[in-house]
N, C-alpha and C positions, 0 to 999 in steps of 0.2 A: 611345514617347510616343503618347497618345490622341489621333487629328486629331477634325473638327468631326462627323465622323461618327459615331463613336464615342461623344464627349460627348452628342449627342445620344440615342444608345442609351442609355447609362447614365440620363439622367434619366427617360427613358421607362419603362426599367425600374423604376427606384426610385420614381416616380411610381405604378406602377400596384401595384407590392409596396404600396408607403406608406399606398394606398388600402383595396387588402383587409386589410391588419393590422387599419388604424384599425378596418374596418366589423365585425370579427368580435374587436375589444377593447373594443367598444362596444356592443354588441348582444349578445356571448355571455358575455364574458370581465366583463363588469362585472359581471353578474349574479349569474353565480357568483362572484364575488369578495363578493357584496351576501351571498349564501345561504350563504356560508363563514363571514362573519363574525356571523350570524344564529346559525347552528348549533355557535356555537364562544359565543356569549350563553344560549344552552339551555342548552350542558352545563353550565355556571359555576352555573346555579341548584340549589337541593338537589330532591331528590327529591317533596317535596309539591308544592312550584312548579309544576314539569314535570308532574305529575299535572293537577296542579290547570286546567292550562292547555289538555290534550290532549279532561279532561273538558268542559271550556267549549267547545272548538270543535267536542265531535260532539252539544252540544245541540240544533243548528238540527235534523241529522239524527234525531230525536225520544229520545235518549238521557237517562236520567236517572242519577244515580249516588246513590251513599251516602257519606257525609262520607267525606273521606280521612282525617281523625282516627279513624274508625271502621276504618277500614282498618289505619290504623297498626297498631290493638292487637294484630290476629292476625299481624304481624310485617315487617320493614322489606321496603318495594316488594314487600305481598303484592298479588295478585290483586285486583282491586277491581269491585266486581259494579254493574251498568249494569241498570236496564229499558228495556225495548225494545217498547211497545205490548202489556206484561203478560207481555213474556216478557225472562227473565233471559240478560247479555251476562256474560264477564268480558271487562277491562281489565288489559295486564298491562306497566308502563312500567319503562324500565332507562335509567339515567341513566347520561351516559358519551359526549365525541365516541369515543373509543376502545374503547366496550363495543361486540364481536362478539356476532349471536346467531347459536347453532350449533344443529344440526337435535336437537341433547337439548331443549334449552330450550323449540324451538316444540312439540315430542312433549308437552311437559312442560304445556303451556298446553294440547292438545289434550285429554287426561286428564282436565284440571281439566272442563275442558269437559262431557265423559263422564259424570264423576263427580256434577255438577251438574246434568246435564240443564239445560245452556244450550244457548240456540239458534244461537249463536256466541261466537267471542271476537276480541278487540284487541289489536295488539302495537305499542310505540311504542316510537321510543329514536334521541335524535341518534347513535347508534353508527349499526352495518353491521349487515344480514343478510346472510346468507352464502346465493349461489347455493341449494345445496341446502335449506339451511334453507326457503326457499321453495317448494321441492317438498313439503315433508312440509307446509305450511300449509293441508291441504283447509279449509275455513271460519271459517277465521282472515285477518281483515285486519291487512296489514302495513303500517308507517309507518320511513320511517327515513332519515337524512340530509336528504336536499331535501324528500323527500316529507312529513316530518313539521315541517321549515318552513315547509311550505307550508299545512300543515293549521291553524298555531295561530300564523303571522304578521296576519293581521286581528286578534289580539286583544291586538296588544303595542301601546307607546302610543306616539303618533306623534312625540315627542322621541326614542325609540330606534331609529324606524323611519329617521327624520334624518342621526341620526348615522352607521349603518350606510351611509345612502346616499353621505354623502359620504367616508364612510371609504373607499368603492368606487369613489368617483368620483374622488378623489386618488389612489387606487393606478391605473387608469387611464388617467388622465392622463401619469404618465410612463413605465409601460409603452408609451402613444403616443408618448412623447419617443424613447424607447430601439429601438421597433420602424421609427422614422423613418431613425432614423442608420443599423443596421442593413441600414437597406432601401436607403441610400445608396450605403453600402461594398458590396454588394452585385450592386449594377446598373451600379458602375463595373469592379468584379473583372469578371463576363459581359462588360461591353464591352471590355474589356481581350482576354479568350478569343477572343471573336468578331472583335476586329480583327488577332488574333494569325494563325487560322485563314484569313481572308481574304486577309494578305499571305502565305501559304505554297502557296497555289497557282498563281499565277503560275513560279513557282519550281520548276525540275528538279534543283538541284544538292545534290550530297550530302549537306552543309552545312544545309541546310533543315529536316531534322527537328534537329539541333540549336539553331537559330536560333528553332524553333518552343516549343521545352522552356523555353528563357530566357524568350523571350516570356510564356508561358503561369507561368513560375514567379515574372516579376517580380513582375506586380502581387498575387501573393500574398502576398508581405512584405510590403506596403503595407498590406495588407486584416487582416494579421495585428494589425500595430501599431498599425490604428485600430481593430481589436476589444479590442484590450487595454483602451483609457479607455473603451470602451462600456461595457466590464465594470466597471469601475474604478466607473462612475459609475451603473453599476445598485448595487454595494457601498455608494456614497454616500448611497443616496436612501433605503435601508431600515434600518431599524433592528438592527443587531446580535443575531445570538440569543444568548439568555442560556448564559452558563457549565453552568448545572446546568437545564436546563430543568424535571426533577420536583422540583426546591428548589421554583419559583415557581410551580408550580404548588401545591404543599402552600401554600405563604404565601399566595395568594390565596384557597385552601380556608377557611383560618385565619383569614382577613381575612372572608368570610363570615360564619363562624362567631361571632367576635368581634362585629362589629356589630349579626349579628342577637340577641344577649344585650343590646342595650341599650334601655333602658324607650321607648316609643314607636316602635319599629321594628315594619315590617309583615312585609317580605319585604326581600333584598339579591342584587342580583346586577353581576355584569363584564358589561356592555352593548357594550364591547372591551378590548381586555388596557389603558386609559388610564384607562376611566372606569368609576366604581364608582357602581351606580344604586341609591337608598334610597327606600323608600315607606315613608312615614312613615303615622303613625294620626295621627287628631285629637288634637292634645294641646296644651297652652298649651305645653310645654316647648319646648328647642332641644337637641337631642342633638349637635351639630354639635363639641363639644371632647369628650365621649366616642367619638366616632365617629375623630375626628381621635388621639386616645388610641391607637386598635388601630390605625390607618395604622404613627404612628410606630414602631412596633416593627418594623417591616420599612420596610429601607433602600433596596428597589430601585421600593416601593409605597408610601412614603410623601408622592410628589409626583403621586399619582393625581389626577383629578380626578373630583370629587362633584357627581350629579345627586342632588337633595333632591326629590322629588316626592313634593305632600301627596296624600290621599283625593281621592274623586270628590267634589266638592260643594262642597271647602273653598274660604274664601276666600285661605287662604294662598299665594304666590304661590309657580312653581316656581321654586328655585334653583340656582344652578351656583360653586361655589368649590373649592379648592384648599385642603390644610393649611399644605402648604410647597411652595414654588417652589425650582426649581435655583438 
C-alpha cells in the first residue's frame, strides 16, 4: 500500500510528465497534426489544382509560367515551363500523399533541363523524396510534404485554413486527455517501485528479495488494468478505419470527378475526409441537388458535408449543408 509519501511522489510525477506531454502536444504535435491534415487536402485535388497552386506561390519569387491548359496538351503532369527574369525554369508537380520520388525521376527532370537550356528546375509533390533522390538534385529545387505546405498554404482560403485548425485542435485535445491519464498511471506505478525499493533496505533477510518482486509486480497489474480503458477510450474517440481503405479512396476520387462535370463548378476538393469544398463560378443557378446527386451514390460519403464557396467578388454568400444526415 502507498503511504503519504509515495502519493505525493506519484502526483509529482504525473504532474510534471502531464506538463511536458501537454507542452510538446501543443506546440509540436498540433501542428503537425494541422500540416497532415493540410497535405492529405493537396493530395485530394486533381493535378491542375496542385499546379495551379504551386505556380501562384513561386509568383512573389519573380516566376512566371504558361497556362497549364497549355501544358496539358503535350501530356498529363508534363513539365511546365516558368520564366525567370528572361530565363526559362521547368516545373515539374506529382500529385499523390503516396507518390515517391526516386533518383530516375529527378535524373529525369535534370535532362529536361539540359535539353532545354534552363536555368533550373522545380520539383513539387505532397508525396516523399527519397533521401538519395536529393543528392542527384544539383539545381533543381525540391518541395514535398511540409515543405510544399508550407510553400502554397497562404494561398488557401481562410474557411479551410479553420477547419484544418480545429480539426487539430480537437485531435489535441484529447490526446491531452489520454496523455493526462497516462501520465497518472504512470507516476503512481514509479511510486509504487520507489517505495518498494525503499522498504527492502532496511531488510537483511532472505525473504527480501522476494518480498521486493511482489512489491515491484503488484502495482503492475493495477497499471496494466487502467491502460487497458485508456486504450479502450483512445479506440472511443477516433473514428474507425474504413474496411477497404482504397474503396474510399477511389469514391472520393469519383466524387471529385462527378461534381467537377457539373455546369457551374470551378474546382472540388476533400478539405478533410468530412467535408467536400465546391468553388463555384458566377452563375444564377444552384447546383446544390446535382452535386448532392453524385454524393448519394456512395453510402459511406453521402452524409459529407458541403462548403459552397462563390468567386472572389461575388455577392453570394458562403454556404455550409449536408445532403443527408445520419
Amino acid at each position: 500500500m502507498l503511504n503519504g509519501f509515495s502519493v505525493t511522489t506519484a502526483l509529482i510525477i504525473a504532474v510534471l510528465l502531464g506538463v511536458a506531454l501537454t507542452a510538446y502536444l501543443w506546440l509540436v504535435r498540433r501542428k503537425q497534426s494541422e500540416a497532415r491534415a493540410g497535405i492529405e487536402a493537396l493530395s485530394a485535388m486533381r493535378w491542375r489544382e496542385f499546379s495551379r497552386l504551386v505556380i501562384e506561390a513561386l509568383q512573389p519569387r519573380g516566376f512566371v509560367a504558361e497556362s497549364i491548359e497549355d501544358a496539358a496538351e503535350r501530356g498529363l503532369e508534363a513539365d511546365l515551363r516558368l520564366n525567370r527574369e528572361g530565363r526559362l525554369w521547368l516545373l515539374s508537380c506529382k500529385q499523390g500523399a503516396n507518390y515517391r520520388i526516386t533518383t530516375p525521376m529527378v535524373r529525369e527532370l535534370a535532362d529536361g533541363i539540359r535539353f532545354h537550356g534552363a536555368a533550373g528546375g522545380i520539383l513539387a509533390t505532397p508525396g516523399t523524396i527519397e533521401a538519395d533522390a536529393r543528392k542527384a538534385a544539383s539545381g533543381i529545387e525540391l518541395y514535398d510534404g511540409n515543405a510544399v505546405w508550407t510553400l502554397v498554404k497562404p494561398l488557401l482560403p481562410p474557411t479551410l485554413h479553420n477547419d484544418l485548425a480545429n480539426q487539430a485542435q480537437a485531435r489535441t485535445a484529447r490526446e491531452t486527455a489520454i496523455a493526462w491519464g497516462a501520465a497518472l498511471i504512470l507516476g503512481f506505478v514509479l511510486a509504487a517501485v520507489l517505495a518498494a525499493l525503499l522498504a527492502r533496505k532496511p531488510s537483511q533477510e532472505p525473504s527480501a528479495p522476494a518480498a521486493t518482486e511482489a512489491a515491484v509486480a503488484a502495482p503492475d497489474a493495477p497499471a496494466r488494468e487502467a491502460a487497458a480503458p485508456a486504450k479502450s477510450a483512445v479506440n472511443g474517440m477516433t473514428a474507425p478505419a474504413p474496411a477497404d481503405p482504397n474503396r474510399e479512396e477511389f469514391e472520393r476520387n469519383e466524387v471529385i470527378r462527378g461534381v467537377s462535370a457539373v455546369p457551374g463548378i470551378e474546382r472540388v476538393m476533400w478539405s478533410t475526409r468530412s467535408t467536400l469544398v465546391v468553388y463555384l463560378r458566377e452563375d444564377d443557378g444552384d447546383p446544390v441537388n446535382d452535386i448532392c446527386a453524385v454524393l448519394e451514390r456512395y453510402e459511406t460519403l453521402r452524409v459529407s458535408r458541403l462548403h459552397l464557396q462563390p468567386p472572389a467578388g461575388s455577392t453570394r454568400p458562403v454556404r455550409f449543408l449536408q445532403c443527408r444526415t445520419f
